[in-house]
OpenMM code with the backbone's topology and positions (N, CA, C; nanometers):
from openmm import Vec3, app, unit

residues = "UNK UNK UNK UNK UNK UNK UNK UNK UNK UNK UNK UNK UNK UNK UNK UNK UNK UNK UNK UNK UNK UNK UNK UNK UNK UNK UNK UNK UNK UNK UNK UNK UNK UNK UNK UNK UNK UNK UNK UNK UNK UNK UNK UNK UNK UNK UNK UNK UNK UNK UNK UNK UNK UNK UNK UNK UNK UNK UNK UNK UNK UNK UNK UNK".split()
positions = [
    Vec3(-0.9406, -0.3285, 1.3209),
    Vec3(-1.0268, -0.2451, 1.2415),
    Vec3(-0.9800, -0.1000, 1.2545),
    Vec3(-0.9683, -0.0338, 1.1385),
    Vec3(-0.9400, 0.0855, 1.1275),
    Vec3(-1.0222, 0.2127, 1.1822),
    Vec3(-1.0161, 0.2913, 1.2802),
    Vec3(-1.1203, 0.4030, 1.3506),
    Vec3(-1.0658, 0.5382, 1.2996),
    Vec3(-1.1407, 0.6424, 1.2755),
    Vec3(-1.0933, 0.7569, 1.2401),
    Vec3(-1.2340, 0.8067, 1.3421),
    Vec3(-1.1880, 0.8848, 1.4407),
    Vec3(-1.3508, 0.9942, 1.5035),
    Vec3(-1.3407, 1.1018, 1.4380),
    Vec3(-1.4072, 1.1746, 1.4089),
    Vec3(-1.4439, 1.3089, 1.3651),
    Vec3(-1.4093, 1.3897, 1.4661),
    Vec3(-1.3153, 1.4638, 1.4377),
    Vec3(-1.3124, 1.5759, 1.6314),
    Vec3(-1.4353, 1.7110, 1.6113),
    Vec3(-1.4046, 1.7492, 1.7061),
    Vec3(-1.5019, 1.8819, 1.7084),
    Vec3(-1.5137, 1.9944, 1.6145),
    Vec3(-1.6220, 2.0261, 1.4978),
    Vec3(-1.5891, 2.1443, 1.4228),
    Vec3(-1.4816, 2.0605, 1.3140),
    Vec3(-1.4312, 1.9597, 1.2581),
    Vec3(-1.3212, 1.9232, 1.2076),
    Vec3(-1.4734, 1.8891, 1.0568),
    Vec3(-1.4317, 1.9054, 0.9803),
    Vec3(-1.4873, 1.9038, 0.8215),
    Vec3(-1.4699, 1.7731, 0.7881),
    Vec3(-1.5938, 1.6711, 0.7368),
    Vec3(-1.5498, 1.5252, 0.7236),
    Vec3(-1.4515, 1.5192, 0.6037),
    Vec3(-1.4409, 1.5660, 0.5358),
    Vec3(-1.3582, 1.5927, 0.4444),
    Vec3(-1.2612, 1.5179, 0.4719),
    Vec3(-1.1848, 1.6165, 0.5832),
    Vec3(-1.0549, 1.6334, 0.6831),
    Vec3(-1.0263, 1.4810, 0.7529),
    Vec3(-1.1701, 1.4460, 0.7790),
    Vec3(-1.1828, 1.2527, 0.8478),
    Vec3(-1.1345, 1.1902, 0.7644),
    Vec3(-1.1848, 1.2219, 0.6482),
    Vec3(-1.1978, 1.0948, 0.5248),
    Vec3(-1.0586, 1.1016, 0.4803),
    Vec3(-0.9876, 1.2326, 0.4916),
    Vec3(-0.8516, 1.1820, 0.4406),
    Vec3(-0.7379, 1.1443, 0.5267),
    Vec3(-0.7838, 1.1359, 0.6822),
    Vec3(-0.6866, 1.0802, 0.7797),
    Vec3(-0.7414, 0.9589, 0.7765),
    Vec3(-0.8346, 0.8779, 0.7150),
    Vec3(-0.8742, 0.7705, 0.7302),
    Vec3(-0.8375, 0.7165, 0.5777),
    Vec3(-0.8098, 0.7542, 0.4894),
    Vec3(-0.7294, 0.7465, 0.3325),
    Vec3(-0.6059, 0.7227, 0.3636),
    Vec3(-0.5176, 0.7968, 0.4480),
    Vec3(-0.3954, 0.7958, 0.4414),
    Vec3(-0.3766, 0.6743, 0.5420),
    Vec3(-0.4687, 0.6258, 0.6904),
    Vec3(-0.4466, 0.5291, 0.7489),
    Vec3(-0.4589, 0.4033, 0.6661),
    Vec3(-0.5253, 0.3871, 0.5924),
    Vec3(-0.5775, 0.2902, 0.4827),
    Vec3(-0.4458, 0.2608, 0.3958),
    Vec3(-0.3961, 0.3846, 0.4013),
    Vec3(-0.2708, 0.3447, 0.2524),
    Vec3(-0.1618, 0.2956, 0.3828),
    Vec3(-0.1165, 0.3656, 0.5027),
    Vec3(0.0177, 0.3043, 0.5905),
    Vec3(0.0320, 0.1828, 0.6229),
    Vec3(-0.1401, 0.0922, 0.6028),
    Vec3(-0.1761, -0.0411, 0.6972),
    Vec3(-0.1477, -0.0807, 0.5253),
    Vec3(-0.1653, -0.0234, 0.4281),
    Vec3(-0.2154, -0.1244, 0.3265),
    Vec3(-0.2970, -0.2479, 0.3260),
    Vec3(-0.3862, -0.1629, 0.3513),
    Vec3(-0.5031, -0.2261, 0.3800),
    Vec3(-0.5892, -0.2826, 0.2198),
    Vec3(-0.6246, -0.1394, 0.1521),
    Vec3(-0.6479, -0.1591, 0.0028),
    Vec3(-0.5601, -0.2396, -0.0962),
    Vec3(-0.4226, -0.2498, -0.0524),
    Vec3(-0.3372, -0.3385, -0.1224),
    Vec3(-0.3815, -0.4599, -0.1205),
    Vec3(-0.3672, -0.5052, -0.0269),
    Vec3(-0.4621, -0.6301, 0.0554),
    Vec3(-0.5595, -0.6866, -0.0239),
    Vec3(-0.6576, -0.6154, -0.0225),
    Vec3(-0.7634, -0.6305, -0.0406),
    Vec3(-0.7878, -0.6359, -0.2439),
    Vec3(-0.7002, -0.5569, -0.3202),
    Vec3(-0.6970, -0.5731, -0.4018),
    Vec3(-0.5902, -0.7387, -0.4878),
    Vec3(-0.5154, -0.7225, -0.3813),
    Vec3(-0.4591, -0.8763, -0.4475),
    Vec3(-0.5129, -0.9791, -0.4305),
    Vec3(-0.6217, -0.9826, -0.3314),
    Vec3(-0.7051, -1.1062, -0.2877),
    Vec3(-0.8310, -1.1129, -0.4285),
    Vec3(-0.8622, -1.0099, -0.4923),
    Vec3(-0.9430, -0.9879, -0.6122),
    Vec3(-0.9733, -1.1195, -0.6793),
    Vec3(-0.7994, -1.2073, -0.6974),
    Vec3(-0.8021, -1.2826, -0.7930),
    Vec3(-0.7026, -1.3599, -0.7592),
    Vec3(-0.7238, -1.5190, -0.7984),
    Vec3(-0.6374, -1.6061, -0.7504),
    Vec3(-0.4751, -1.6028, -0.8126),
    Vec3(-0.3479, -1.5514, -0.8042),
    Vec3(-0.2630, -1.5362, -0.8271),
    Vec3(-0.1659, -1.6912, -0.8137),
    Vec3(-0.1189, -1.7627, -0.9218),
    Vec3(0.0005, -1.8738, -0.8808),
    Vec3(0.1035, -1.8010, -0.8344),
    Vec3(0.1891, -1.9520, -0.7550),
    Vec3(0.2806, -1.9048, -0.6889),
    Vec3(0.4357, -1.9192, -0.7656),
    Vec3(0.3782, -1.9231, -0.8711),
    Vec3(0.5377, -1.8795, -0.9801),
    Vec3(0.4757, -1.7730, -1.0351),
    Vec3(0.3727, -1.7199, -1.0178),
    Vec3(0.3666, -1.5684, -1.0783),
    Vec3(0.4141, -1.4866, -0.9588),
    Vec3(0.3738, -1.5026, -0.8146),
    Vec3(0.4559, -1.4347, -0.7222),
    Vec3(0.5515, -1.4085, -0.6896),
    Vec3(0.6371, -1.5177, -0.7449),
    Vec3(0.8081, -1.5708, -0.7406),
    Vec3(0.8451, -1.4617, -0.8352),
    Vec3(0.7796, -1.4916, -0.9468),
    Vec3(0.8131, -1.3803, -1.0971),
    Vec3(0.8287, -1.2203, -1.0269),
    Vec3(0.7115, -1.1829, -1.0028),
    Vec3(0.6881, -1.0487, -0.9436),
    Vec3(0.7729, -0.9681, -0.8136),
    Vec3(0.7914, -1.0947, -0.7391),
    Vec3(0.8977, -1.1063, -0.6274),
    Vec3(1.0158, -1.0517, -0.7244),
    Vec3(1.0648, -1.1128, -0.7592),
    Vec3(1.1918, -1.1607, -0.8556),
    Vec3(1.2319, -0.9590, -0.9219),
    Vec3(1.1497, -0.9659, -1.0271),
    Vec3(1.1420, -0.8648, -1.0994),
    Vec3(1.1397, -0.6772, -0.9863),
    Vec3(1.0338, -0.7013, -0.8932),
    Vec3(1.0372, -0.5913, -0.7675),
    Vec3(1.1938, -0.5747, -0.7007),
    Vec3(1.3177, -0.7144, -0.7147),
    Vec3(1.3933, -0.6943, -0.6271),
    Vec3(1.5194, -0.6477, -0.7001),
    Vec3(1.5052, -0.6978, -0.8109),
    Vec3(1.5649, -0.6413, -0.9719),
    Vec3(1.5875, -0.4849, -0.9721),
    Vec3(1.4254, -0.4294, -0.9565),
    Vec3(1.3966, -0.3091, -0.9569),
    Vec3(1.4287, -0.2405, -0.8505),
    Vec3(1.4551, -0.2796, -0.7357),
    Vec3(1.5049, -0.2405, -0.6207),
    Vec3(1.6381, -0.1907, -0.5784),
    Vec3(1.7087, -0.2911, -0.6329),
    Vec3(1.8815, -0.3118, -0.6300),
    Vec3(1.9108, -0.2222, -0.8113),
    Vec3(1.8413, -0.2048, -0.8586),
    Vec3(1.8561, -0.0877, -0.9539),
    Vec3(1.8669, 0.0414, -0.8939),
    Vec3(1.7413, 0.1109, -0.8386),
    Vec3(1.7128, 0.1928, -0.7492),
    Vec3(1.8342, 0.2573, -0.6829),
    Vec3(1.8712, 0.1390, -0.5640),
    Vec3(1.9341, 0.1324, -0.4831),
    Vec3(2.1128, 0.2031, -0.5490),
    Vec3(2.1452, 0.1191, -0.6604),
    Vec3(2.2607, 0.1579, -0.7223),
    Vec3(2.2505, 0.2998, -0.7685),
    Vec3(2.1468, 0.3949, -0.8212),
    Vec3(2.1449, 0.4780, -0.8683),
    Vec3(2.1174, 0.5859, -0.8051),
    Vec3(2.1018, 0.5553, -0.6820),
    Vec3(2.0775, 0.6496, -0.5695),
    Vec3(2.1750, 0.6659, -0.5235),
    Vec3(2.3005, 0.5493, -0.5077),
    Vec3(2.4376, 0.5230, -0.4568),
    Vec3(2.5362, 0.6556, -0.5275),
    Vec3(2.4749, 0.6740, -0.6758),
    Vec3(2.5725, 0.7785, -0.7307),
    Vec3(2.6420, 0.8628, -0.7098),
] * unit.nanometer
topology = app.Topology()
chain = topology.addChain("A")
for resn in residues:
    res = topology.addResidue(resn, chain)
    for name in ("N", "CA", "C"):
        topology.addAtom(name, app.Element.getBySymbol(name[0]), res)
């Protein structure tokens, strides 16, 4: 489980977004949003597939 304390004099503000940004490093909300809905596992393959496509694109064009 994710903890953020409030320190002394610190503005919750200031909490809420060290506890935003812990949320995004764990991907935690990622998580939690793909579980939303039952996904097949040739749509994952697909998405897999297409992300690694996009990757090794990336990768080449950064190589430049």
């Amino acid at each position: 489980m994710i903890e953020v304390k409030v320190r002394n004099g610190e503005p919750v503000d200031r909490a809420l977004k060290r506890l935003k940004k812990k949320l995004k490093d764990e991907a935690v909300l990622d998580s939690v949003r793909q579980r939303r809905y039952f996904v097949p596992k040739s749509e994952k393959r697909k998405k897999a597939k297409q992300n690694a496509y996009y990757a090794q694109l990336m990768k080449e064009y950064n190589n430049k």
